[in-house]
C-alpha positions in Angstrom: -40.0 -6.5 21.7 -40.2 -2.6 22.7 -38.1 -0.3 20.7 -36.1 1.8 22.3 -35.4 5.1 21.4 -32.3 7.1 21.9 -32.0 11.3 21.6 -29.6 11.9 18.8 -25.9 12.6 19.9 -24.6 15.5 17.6 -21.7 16.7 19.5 -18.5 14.8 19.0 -15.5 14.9 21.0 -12.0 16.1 20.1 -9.3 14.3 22.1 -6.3 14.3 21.5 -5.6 10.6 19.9 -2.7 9.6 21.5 -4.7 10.6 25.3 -7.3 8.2 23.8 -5.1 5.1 23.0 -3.6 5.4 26.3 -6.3 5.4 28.2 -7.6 2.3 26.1 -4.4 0.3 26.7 -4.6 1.2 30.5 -8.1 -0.2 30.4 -7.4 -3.2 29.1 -6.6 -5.4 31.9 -7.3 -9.2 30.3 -4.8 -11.4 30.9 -3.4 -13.3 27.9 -3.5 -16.9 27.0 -0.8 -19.3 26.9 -1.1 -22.3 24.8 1.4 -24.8 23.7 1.8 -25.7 20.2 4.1 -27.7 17.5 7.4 -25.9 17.1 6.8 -26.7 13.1 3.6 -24.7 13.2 4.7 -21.1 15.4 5.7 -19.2 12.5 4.5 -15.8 13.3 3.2 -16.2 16.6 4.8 -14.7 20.2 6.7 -16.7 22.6 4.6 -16.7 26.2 7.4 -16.9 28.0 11.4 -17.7 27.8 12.0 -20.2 25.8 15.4 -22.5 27.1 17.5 -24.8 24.8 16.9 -28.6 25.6 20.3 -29.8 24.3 23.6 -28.1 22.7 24.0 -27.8 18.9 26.8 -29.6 18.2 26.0 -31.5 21.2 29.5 -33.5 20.1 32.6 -32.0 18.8 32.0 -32.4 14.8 34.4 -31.8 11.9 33.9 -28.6 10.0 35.3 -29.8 6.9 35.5 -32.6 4.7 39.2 -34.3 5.7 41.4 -36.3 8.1 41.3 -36.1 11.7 44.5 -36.1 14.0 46.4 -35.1 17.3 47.4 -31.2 16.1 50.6 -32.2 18.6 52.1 -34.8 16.6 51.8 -32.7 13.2 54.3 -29.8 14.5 57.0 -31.1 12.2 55.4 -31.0 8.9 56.6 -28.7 7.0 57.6 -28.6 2.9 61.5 -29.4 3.4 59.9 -32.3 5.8 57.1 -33.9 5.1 55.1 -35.7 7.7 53.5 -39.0 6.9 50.8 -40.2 8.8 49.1 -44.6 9.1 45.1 -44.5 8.8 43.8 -45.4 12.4 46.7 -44.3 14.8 47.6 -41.1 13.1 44.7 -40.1 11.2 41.0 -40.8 10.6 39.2 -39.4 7.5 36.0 -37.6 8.1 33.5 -36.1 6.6 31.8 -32.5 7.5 29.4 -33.2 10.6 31.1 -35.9 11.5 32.0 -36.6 15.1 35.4 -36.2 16.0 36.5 -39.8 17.8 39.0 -39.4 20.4 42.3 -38.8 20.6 41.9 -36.6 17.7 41.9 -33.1 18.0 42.0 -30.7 14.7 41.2 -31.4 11.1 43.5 -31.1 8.1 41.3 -30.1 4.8 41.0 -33.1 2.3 42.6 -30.2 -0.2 45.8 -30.2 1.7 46.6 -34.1 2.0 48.8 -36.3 0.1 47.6 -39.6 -0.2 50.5 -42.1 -0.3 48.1 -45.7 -0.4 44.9 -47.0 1.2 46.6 -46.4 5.0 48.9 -44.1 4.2 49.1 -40.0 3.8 51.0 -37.0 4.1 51.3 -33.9 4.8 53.5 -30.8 4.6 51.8 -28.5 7.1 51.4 -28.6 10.5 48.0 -28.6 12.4 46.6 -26.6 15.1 44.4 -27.7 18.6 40.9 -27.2 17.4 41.7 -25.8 13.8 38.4 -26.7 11.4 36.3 -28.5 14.6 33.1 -27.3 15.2 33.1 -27.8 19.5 30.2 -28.5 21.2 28.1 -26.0 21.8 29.2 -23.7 19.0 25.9 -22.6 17.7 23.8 -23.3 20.6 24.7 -23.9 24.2 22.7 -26.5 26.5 20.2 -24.1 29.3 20.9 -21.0 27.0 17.7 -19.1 26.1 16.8 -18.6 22.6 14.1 -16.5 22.9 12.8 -14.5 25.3 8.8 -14.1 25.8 7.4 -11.5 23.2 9.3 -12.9 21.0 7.6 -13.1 17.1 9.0 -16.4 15.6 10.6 -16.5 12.1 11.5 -19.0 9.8 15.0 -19.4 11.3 13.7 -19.7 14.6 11.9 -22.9 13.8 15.1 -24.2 12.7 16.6 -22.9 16.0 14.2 -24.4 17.9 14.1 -27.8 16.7 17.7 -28.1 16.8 17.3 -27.4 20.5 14.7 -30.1 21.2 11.7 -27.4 21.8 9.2 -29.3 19.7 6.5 -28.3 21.9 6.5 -24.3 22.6 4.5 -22.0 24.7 2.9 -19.4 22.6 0.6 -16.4 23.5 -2.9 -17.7 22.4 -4.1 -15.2 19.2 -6.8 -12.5 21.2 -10.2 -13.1 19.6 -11.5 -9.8 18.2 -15.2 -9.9 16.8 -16.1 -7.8 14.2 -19.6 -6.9 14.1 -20.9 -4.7 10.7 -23.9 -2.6 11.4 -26.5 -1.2 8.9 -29.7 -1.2 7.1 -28.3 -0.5 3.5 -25.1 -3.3 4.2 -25.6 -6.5 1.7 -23.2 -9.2 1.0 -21.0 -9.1 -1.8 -23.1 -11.6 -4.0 -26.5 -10.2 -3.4 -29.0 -8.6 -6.4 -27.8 -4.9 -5.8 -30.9 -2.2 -5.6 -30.4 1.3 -5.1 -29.0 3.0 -1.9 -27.3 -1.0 -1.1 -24.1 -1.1 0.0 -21.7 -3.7 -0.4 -20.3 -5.4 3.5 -16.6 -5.3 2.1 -14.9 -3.4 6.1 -15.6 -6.4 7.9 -13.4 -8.7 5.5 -10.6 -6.4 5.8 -10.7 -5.6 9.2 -10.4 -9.6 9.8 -7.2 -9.6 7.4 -5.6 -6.5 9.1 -6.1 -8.2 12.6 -4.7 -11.7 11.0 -1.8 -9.8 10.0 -1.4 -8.0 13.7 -1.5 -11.5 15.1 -5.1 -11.5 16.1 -7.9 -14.2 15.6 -10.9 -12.2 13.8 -14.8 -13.6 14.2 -16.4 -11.5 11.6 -20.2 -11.3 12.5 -23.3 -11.3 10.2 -24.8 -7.8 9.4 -26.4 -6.7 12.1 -29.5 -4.0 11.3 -29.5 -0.7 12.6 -32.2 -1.8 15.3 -31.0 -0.7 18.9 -31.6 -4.0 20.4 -30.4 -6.3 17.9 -26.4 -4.1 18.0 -27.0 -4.6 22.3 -27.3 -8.3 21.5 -24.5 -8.6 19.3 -22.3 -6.7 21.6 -23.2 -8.4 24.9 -22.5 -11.8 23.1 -19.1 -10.8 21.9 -18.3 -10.0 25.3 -18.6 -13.0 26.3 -16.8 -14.9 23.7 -14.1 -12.1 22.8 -11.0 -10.2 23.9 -11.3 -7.4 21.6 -15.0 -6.2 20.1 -15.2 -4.0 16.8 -18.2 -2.7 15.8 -18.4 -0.8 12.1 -20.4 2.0 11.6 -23.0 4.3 14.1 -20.2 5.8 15.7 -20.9 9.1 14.4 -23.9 11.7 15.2 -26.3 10.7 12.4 -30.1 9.6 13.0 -29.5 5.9 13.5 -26.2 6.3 15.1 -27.1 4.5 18.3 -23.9 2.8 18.9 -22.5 5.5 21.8 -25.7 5.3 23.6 -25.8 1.2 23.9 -22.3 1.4 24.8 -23.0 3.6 27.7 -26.0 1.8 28.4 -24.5 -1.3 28.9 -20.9 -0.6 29.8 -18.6 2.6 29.8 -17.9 4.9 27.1 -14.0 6.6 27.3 -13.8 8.2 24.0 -16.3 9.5 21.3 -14.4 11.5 18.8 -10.8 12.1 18.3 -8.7 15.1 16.7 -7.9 13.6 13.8 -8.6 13.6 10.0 -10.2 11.3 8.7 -11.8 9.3 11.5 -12.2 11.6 14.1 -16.0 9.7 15.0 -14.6 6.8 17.1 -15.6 5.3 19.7 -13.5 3.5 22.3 -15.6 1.7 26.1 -15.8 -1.0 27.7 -18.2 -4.0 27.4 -17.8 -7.2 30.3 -14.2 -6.1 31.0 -13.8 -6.2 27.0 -12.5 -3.1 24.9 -15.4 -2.5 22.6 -13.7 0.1 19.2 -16.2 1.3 17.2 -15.4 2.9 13.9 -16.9 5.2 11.8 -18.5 3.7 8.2 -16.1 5.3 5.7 -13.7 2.6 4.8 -10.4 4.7 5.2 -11.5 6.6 8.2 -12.2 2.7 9.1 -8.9 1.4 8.4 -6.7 4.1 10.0 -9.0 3.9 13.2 -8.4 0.2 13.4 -4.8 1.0 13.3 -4.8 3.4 15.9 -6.9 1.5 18.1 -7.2 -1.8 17.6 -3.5 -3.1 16.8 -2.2 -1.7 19.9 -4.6 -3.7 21.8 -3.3 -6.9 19.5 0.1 -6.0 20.2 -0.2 -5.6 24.3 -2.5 -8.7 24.5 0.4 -10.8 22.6 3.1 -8.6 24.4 5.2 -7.5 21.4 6.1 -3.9 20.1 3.7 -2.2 17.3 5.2 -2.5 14.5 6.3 1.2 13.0 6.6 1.8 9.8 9.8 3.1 7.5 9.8 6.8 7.0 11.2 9.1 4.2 11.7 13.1 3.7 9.3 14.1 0.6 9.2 17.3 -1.3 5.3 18.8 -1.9 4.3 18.6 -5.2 1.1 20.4 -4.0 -0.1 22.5 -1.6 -2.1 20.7 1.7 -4.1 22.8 3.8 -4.9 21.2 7.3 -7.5 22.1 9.9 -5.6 23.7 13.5 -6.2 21.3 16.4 -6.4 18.1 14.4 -4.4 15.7 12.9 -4.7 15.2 9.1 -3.4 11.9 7.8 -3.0 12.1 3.9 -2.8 9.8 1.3 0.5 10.5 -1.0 1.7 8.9 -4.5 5.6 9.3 -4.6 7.7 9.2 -6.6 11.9 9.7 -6.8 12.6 12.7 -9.7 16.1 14.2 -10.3 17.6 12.9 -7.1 14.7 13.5 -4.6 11.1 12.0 -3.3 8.5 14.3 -4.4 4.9 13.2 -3.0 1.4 14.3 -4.3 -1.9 14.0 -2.4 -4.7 12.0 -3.2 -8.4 12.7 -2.9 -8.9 13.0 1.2 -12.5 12.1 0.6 -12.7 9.7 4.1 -15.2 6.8 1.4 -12.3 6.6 -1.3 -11.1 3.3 -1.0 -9.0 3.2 -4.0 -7.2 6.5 -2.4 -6.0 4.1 0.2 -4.9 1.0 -2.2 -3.0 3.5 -4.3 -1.0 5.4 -1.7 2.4 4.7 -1.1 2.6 6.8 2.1 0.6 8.7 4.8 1.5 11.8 5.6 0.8 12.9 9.1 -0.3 16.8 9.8 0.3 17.6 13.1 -2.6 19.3 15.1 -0.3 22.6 15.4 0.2 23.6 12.2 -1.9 24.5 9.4 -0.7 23.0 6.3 2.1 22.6 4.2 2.9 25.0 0.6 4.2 23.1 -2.6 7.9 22.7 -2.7 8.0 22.4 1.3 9.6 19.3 2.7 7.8 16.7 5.0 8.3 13.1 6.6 5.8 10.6 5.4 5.1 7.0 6.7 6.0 4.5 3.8 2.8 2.2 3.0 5.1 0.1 0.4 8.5 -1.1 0.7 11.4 2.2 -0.3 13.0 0.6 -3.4 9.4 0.1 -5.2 8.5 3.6 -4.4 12.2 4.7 -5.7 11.6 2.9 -9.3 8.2 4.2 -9.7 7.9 6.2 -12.5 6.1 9.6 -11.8 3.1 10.1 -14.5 1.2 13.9 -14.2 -1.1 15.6 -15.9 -4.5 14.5 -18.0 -6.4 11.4 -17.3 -6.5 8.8 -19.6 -6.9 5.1 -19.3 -4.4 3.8 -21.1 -1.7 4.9 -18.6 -3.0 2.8 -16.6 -2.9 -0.4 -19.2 0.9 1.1 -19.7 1.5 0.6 -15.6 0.0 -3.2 -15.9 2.6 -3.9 -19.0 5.4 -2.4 -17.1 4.9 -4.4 -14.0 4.2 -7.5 -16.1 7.9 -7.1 -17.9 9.7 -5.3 -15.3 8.6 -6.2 -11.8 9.9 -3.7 -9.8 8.8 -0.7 -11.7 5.3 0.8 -11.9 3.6 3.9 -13.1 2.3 6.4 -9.8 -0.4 8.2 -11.5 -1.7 11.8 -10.5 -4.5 13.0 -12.9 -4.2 17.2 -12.9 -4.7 18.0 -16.0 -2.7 18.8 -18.6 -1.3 22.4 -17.7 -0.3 21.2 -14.0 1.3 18.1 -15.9 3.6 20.7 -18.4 4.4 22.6 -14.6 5.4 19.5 -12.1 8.1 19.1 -15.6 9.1 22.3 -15.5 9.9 22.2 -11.4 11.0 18.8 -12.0 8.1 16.8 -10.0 7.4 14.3 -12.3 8.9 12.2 -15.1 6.5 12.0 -17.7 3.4 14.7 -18.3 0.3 13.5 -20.9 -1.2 16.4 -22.3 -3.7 17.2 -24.9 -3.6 20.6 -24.9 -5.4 22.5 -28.5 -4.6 26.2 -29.1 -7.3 28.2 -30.4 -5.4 30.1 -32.6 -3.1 27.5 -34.2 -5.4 24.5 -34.1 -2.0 22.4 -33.0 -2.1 20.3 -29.9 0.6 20.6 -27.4 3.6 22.5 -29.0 2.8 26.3 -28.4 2.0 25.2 -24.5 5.9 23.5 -24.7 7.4 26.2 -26.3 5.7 29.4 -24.0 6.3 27.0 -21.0 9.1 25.2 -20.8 11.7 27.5 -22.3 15.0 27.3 -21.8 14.4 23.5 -20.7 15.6 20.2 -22.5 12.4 18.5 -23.1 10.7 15.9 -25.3 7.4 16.1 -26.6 6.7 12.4 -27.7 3.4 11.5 -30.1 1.5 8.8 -27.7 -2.0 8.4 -29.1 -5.0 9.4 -31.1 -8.2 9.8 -29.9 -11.7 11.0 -30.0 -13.7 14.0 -27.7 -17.1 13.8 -27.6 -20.5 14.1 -26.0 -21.5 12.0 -23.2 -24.7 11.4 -22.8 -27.5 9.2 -21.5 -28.5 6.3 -23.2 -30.6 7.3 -26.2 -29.6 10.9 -25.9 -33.0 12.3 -24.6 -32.1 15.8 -25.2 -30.8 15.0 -28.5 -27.2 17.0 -28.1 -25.0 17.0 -31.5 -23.7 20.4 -31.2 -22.7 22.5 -28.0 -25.5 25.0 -28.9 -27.4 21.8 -28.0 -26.6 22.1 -24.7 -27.9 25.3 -24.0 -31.3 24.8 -26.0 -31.9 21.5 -23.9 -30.6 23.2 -20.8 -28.5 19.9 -19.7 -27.0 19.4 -17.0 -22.5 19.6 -17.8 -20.3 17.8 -15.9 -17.1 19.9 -16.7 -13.8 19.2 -16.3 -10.7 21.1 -14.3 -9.3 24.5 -14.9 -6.0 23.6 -17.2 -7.4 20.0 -18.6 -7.5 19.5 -22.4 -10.7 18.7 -22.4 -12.2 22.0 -20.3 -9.5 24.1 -23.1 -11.6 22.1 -26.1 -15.1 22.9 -24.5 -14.0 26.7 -24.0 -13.1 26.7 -27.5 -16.5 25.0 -29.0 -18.4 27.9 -26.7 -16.0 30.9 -28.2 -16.7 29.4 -31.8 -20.8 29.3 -31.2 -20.8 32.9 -29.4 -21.4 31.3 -26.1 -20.4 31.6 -22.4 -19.5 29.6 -19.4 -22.8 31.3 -18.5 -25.1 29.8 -21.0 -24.2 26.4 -19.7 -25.9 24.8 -16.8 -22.9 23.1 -14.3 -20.0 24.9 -16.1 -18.1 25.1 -12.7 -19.1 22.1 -11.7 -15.7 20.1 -11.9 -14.3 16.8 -12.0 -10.9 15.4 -12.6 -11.0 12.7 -14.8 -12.7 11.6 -17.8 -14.7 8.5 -15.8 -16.1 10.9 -13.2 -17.4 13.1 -15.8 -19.1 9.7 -17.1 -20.1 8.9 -13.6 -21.9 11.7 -13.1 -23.8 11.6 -16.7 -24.4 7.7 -15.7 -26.9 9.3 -12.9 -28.8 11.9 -14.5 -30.5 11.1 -17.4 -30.3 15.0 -18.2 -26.7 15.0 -17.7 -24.0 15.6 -20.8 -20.5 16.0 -20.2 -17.5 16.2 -22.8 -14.7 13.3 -22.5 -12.9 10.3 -24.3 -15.1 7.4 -26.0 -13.9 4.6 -23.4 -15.2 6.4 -20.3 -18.5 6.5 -21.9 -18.1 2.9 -23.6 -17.4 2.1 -19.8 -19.9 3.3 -18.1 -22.6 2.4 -21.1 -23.2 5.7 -22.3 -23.7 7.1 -25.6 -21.4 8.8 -27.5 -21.3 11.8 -29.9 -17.7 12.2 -31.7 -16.9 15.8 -31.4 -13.0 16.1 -32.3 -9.9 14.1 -32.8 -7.0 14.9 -30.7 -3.4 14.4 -29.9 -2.2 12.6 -26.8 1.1 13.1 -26.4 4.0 12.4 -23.2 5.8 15.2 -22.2 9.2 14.3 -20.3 12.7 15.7 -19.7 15.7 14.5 -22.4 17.5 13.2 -19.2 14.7 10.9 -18.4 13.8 10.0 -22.2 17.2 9.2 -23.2 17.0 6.9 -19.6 16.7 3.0 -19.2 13.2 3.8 -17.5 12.4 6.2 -20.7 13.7 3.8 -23.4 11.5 1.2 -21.9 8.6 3.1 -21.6 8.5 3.7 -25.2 9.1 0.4 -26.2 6.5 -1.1 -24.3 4.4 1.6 -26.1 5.0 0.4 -29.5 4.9 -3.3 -28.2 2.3 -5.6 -30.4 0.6 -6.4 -26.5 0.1 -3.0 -25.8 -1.4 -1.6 -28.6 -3.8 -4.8 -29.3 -4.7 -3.9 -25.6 -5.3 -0.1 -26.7 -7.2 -1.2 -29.9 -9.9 -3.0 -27.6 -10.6 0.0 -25.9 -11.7 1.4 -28.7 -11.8 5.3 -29.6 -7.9 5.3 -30.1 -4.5 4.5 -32.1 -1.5 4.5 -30.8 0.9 6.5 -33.0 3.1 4.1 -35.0 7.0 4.5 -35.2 6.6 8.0 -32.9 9.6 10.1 -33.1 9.4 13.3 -30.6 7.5 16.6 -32.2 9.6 19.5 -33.2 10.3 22.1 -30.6 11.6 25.7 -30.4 15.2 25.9 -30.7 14.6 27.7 -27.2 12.9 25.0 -25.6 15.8 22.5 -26.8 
């Protein structure tokens, strides 16, 4: 077969997204589906049309309690100075809740409230009213009355209703089949022998659970190469068998991004690029008379296309409302800058603090999956508007439910792994709680205390003139505040290095005679603080070292990045080297320690925290680590009398 070649695309569009999903949803003119299905299996689908009830429920008049049936006329002159008794059979009838009422019986008197005399005989002492404690027909549900109208997304309930009214057989908007077809030379499946430059296929599974959830019926397609005629193939024959096409990756201006051009080639193109950030290389056409989406390769740029995109087109083929998420007013813990003309959709950790939501960005890097598992909301930049200063308040769109996000504790400041072993614990004893982590480095931990962003701060902070961890940084910080600084672990700095340590690095000076490559970390981090002193006692610079500025922010990058050079070094904790197989070069042994408010130590959440600390589970969990001990019995450090 002749391959054909396409001239690369590199300009992108920028329109508007909501002009894009409306002219998408205008385009789709497919009509839906009806099909007809048991009642017992509808959970979660949409009605295709009214749905009537068959019969009334009661469909008799029934007793509403357990007691005795009678003519409310002939009770009138009960009363305590009179009492009324009453023969079984002529007067009275017992029954039993649900039970039809036989005529000429007309209310019920309680069981609690009757006297019975023998076998046929009873009294009473008060008299009974037309109808009192009868259930008439047609109470819940009357005969011809419509339960649900179409669009209508059933519930468990609804079964219930629907039974009840004889509907055992419902018409239900048939699910839209949406293919999903991955594209790419480097895509492999998840079990395959990974080699260099491969990339695990993981988009086109969660694109087919995001379109279950929306009420769609996904057809995930093999991997399709980046070969021109093989993506035309797999498009034309999901037109033909789809409602909805999606096609991953090539929707941007690279080389082998020939997904625009086949579109147009073989259908119309509306859309290729939208204002928005991340995902602004979409692609929205049309294939047969089926809306073909194609979204860029980046997994979150991905995920918030398919949202945009893709679920209203679920939602108007089954005929229901999109779904909209709960919102909730934040305060900025950082800054966000934003570009003019597009929208920026950040990821946010929050947290509740002294009486308020304070939300932190994660990374905004478009391939950072994990950025997307750990947020609990998205904040939306508008277009207009450049960006937002720390301490500003802003709406963001709730990714998880409002009460887990309120008992969150907020953790700031250095990285370190065992936080995140202390976050598992918590949720295992305590399942609404969890620990909303935002690695900044020890310095920005000590300030989102002091302007009361977060709950708990780890720091590891050494001064060079005291050789004391933590303390002086409290005490020049944080004075005039009521804090606690409370002894967490013990653990070791060190080189990180490549496997055999080929340029032989003991010492710092070693770094400079071997001219490797450092992987530093943040300005404010303990760790950046300890290297700066190990240069200052050698009579180095920052100049002497190769990488100095080149940052990251968090003790696993740093062993990431070594992991990939086998000239690399980088200065960090021994489980991010253990982790990533590295060697390691003990260097110092420092202290670890949680910085929080008294309010919040003195808290249930606080008390907790530290008792799960000195649990027997979680230290046997921090002992396998390795490189650290958890300090026994802590009590909090001494402090300034200013600080207390």
């Amino acid at each position: 077969m002749e391959q054909t070649y396409y001239k690369r695309k590199i300009y992108l569009e920028d329109k508007p997204r909501a002009e894009a999903r409306e002219e998408i949803l205008a385009a789709q003119q497919l009509p839906s589906e009806t099909e007809y299905i048991s009642a017992t299996e509808a959970l979660g689908r949409a009605t295709a049309e009214p749905i009537f009830a068959r019969v009334s429920m009661p469909h008799y008049h029934a007793s509403a309690m357990d007691g005795i049936a009678v003519v409310a006329e002939s009770t009138y002159q009960a009363h305590e100075q009179n009492p009324l008794q009453l023969k079984k059979g002529s007067q009275f009838c017992y029954v039993d809740t649900g039970n039809a009422i036989p005529s000429p019986f007309n209310a019920v008197i309680m069981i609690e409230h009757v006297d019975v005399i023998d076998d046929e005989t009873i009294e009473i002492i008060e008299p009974a009213t037309p109808w009192q404690h009868i259930r008439p027909i047609g109470e819940d549900i009357v005969q011809e009355e419509m339960l649900f109208p179409q669009g209508h997304v059933l519930r468990p309930a609804d079964l219930g209703v629907l039974l009840a009214a004889q509907q055992t057989v419902i018409p239900i908007v048939k699910k839209p089949v949406v293919t999903i077809i991955p594209t790419g030379n480097e895509l492999v499946e998840a079990d395959s022998e990974l080699a260099s430059g491969n990339i695990i296929e993981f988009n086109g599974t969660v694109f087919a659970n995001f379109i279950k959830e929306w009420g769609g019926e996904p057809k995930l397609h093999t991997i399709v190469k980046d070969e021109p005629e093989k993506i035309k193939e797999a498009l034309l024959a999901a037109s033909e068998t789809s409602d909805i096409i999606v096609i991953n990756a090539g929707s941007s201006a690279g080389r082998k991004d020939f997904t625009v051009h086949i579109i147009g080639e073989i259908g119309t193109v509306f859309t290729h690029g939208v204002a928005a950030r991340p995902g602004k290389p979409v692609i929205l056409g049309k294939i047969n008379g089926k809306i073909v989406v194609g979204v860029p390769g980046y997994p979150v740029s991905a995920y918030l296309a398919l949202e945009w995109f893709v679920r209203p087109l679920v939602c108007k083929y089954l005929g229901i409302p999109e779904p909209k998420r709960q919102t909730v007013t934040v305060k900025l813990g950082r800054r966000i800058v934003s570009s003019m003309g597009a929208e920026d959709f950040v990821r946010m950790n929050i947290g509740y603090v002294n009486g308020q939501f304070v939300a932190n960005p994660l990374t905004r890097a478009a391939g950072v999956t994990m950025s997307y598992v750990r947020a609990d909301g998205l904040l939306v930049v508008p277009p207009n508007i450049i960006g937002y200063e720390q301490g500003d308040f802003a709406e963001v769109e709730l990714l998880r439910p409002l009460e887990e996000v309120r008992n969150s504790i907020v953790f700031s400041g250095s990285h370190d792994l065992t936080i995140d072993l202390l976050s598992s614990q918590l949720k295992r004893v305590h399942t609404d709680r969890k620990i909303v982590s935002s690695h900044v480095g020890s310095m920005a931990g000590i300030m989102a205390i002091r302007k009361g962003e977060a709950h708990v701060a780890g720091i590891h902070l050494l001064d060079p003139s005291t050789k004391q961890y933590n303390v002086s940084y409290v005490n020049k910080i944080l004075a005039g505040q009521d804090v606690v600084l409370y002894p967490f672990l013990k653990r070791k700095q060190g080189w990180i290095l490549p496997k055999g340590n080929p340029l032989e690095i003991e010492t710092v000076a070693d770094l400079v005679r071997g001219k490797a490559n450092f992987v530093n970390r943040q300005k404010g981090a303990g760790t950046r603080i300890l290297f700066d002193l190990l240069l200052s006692e050698e009579g180095l610079s920052s100049e002497d070292i190769i990488g100095y500025e080149r940052e990251m922010f968090s003790h696993l990058a740093v062993a990431a990045e070594v992991k990939g050079d086998r000239y690399g070094a980088g200065l960090g904790i021994y489980p991010a080297a253990k982790a990533m197989d590295l060697d390691f070069i003990p260097v110092a042994d420092e202290e670890y320690d949680l910085l929080m408010t008294r309010s919040f130590y003195e808290s249930d959440n606080g008390r907790q925290l530290v008792e799960l600390i000195q649990s027997p589970a979680f230290k046997e969990q921090v002992e396998k680590i390795g490189g650290y001990q958890v300090v026994e019995n802590a009590e909090p450090k001494r402090l300034s009398e200013e600080v207390k």
